[in-house]
C-alpha positions in Angstrom: -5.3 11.3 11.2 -6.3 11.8 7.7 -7.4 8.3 5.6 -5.2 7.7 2.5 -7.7 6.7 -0.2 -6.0 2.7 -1.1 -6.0 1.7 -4.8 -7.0 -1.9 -5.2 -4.3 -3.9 -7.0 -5.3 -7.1 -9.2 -4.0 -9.5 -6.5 -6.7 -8.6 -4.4 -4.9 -6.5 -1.9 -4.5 -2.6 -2.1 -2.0 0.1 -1.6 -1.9 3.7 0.1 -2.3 6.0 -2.6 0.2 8.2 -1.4 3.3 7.5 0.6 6.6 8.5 1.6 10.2 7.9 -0.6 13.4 7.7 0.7 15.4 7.8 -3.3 18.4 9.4 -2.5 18.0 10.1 1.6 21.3 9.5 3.4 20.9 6.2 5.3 22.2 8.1 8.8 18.9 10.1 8.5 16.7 8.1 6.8 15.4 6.4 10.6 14.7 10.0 11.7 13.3 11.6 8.2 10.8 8.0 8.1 10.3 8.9 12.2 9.0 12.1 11.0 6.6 10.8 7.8 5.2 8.2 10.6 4.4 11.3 12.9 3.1 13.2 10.2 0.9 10.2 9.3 2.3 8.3 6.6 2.3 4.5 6.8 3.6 3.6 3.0 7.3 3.9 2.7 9.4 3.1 -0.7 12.6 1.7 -0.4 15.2 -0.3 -2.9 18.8 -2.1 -1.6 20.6 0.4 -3.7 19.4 3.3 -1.8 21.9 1.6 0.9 18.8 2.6 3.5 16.8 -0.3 4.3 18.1 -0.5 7.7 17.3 3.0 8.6 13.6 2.4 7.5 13.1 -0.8 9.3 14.7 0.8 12.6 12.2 3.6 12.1 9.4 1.5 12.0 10.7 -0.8 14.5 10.2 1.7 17.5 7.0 3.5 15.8 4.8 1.5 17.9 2.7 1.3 14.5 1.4 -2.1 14.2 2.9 -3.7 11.3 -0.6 -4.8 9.6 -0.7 -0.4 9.0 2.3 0.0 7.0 3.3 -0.6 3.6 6.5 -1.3 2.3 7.9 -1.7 -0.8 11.6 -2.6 -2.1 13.2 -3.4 -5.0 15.8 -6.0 -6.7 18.4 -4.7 -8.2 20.2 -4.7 -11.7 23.1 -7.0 -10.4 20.7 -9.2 -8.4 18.5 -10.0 -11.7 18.6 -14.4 -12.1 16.4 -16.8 -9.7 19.0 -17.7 -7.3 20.3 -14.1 -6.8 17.2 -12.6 -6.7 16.1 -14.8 -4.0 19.5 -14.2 -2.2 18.8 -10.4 -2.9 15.2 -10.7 -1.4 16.5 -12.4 1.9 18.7 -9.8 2.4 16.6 -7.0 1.6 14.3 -8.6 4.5 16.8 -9.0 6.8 18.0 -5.1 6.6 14.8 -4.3 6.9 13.8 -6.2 10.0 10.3 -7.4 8.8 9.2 -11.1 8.3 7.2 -9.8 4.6 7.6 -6.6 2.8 4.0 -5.5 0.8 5.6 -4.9 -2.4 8.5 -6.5 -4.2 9.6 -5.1 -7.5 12.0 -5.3 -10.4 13.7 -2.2 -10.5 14.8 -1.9 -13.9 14.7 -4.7 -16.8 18.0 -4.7 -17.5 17.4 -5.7 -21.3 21.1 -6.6 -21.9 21.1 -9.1 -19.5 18.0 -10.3 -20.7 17.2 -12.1 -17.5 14.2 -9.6 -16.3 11.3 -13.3 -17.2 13.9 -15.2 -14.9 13.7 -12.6 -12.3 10.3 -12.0 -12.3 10.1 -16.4 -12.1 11.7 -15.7 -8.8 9.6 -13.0 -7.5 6.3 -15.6 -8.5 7.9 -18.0 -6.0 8.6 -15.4 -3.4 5.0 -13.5 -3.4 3.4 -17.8 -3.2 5.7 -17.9 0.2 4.1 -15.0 1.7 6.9 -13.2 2.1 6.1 -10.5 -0.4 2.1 -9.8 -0.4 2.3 -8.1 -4.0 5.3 -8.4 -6.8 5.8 -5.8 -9.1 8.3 -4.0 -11.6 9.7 -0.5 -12.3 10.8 1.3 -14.9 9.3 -1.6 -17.5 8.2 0.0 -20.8 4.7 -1.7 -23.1 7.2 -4.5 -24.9 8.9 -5.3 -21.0 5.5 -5.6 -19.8 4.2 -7.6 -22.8 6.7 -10.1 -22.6 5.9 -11.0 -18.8 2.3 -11.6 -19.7 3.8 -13.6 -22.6 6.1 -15.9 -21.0 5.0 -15.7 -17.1 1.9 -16.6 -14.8 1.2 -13.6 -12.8 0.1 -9.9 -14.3 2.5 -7.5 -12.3 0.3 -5.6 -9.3 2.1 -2.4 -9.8 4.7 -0.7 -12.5 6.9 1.9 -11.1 7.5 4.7 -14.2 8.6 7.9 -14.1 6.0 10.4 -14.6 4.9 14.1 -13.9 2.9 16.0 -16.0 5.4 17.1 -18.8 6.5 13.3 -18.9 2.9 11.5 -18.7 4.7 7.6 -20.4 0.7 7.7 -21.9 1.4 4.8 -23.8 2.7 2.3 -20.7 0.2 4.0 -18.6 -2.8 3.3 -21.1 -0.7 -0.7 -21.2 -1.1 -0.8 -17.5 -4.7 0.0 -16.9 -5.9 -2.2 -20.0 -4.2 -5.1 -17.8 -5.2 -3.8 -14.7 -1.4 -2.8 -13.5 -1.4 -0.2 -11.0 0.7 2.9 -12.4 3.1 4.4 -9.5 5.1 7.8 -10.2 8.3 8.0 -9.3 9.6 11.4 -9.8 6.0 13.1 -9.4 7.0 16.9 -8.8 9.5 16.5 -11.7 12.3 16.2 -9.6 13.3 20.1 -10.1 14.7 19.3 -13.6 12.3 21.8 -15.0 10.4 25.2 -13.2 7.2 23.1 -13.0 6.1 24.9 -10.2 6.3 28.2 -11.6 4.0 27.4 -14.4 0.9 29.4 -14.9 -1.1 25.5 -15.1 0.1 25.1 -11.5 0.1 28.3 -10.0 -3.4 29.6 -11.0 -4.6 26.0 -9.2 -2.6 26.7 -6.3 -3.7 30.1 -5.6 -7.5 29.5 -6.3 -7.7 26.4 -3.8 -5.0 28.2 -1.2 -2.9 25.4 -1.9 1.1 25.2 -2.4 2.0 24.4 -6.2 3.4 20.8 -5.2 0.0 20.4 -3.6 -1.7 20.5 -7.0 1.0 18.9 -8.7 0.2 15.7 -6.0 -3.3 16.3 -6.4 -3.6 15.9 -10.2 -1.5 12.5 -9.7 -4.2 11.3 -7.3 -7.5 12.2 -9.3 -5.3 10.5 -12.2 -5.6 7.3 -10.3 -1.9 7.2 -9.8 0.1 6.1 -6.8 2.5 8.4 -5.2 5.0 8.8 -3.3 7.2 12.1 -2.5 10.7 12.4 -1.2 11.4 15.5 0.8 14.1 15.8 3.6 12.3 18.7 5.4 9.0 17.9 8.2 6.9 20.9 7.1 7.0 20.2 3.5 6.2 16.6 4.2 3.1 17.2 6.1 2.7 19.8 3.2 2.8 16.9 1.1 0.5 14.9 3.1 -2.4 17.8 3.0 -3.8 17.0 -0.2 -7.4 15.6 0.4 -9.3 18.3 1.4 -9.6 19.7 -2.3 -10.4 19.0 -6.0 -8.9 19.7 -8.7 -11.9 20.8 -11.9 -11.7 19.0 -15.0 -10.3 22.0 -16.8 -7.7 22.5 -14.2 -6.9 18.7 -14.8 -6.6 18.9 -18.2 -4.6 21.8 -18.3 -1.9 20.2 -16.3 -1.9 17.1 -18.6 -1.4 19.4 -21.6 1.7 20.1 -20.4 2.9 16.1 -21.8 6.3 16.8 -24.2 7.7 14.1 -23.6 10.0 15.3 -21.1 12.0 12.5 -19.3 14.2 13.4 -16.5 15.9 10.1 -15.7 17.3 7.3 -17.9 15.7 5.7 -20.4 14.8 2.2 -19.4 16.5 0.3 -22.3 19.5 2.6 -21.5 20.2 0.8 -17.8 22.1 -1.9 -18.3 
């Protein structure tokens, strides 16, 4: 099986640098599409309670026969959850769907800034992650004056922050935050979620055909050699162990740079102040 390169987080534990999403999978097939990413060999799988498919996850990995100390698994808080009694509440019932005694990574999922209760939240998500029952704690979605205000007002540096980002929406400001404080930048959203013909471009294509590769292959590979977790969401086997084939290749420097010259500030999903 191939060996996922691990990004070391500044808790002192690390992360599969690539893993499997389930945003938007129908929860009746979200046990056999997370069957299928086990059998093709993926062992870190990103869930949320509002995706409604926690359950489906933790029956797939339930019957896997994949010992639990070689999975990762991430969820997420949601907006309506945000306070310390409700996130805690929200946690416990995240764990419970899910069928696990711990999850590997907890995270905010947006800041909310109209409720203004994202330092509370992140309070409660301190106390879960010293009871063991979340390794690492995290956000997503947070922007430079979100993260800021954590490191003003709380204790512990998040491990990870979830952002969108694909090459023509790189966040180069929150990402350059996030390694000056030693945050782990995930992508959410890598391929660009088809919202643009990203795959069609010249920057892409020319890669792709000159390593044999399939454009999302590059796409995925210029993610990786960015130092950037990732995680892509595809209903369909072949295109997930496409997905998964991305580590026997390298990208050059100008090929690299070509594809982060496509930055223009072009966000698919919401803005993060906008969620509320």
């Amino acid at each position: 099986m191939t060996s996922v390169p691990r990004i070391q987080l500044n808790d002192g534990s690390s992360i599969p640098q690539l893993g499997f999403g389930v945003f938007k999978i129908d929860p009746d097939e979200t046990e056999r599409l997370v069957t299928d990413a086990l059998e093709v060999g993926y062992r870190h799988f990103d869930t949320a309670r509002i995706y409604g498919n926690e359950q489906g996850v933790g029956r797939a990995v339930a019957s896997s026969g994949v010992s639990r100390e070689e999975l990762y698994i991430t969820t997420k808080v949601w907006n309506d959850d945000h306070g310390m009694q409700s996130a805690f509440d929200a946690f416990d019932a995240s764990l419970e769907r899910l069928g696990l005694d711990y999850v590997d990574l907890y995270l905010i999922h947006w800041p909310v800034p109209a409720q203004d209760r994202y330092v509370e939240t992140w309070r409660a998500l301190e106390a879960i992650r010293e009871s063991g029952r979340a390794r690492s704690i995290g956000v997503s979605n947070f922007l430079v004056p979100h993260l800021q205000r954590l490191l003003d007002e709380t204790a512990v540096v998040p491990a990870v922050d979830q952002i969108e980002l694909h090459p023509a929406h790189q966040q180069p400001a929150t990402a350059a935050f996030a390694a000056d404080h030693g945050i782990a930048v995930e992508a959410w959203g890598p391929l660009g979620q088809g919202k643009y013909p990203l795959l069609e471009l010249p920057e892409i294509v020319g890669p792709a055909a000159a390593h044999g590769k399939a454009p999302a292959q590059v796409v995925l590979r210029w993610h990786l050699q960015r130092g950037y977790i990732v995680f892509p969401k595809t209903t369909n086997r072949a295109r997930m162990a496409q997905n998964f084939d991305v580590f026997d290749f390298e990208l050059s420097d100008d090929e690299m740079q070509a594809i982060s010259d496509l930055e223009r500030e072009g966000r698919g999903g919401s803005h993060p102040d906008s969620v509320n």
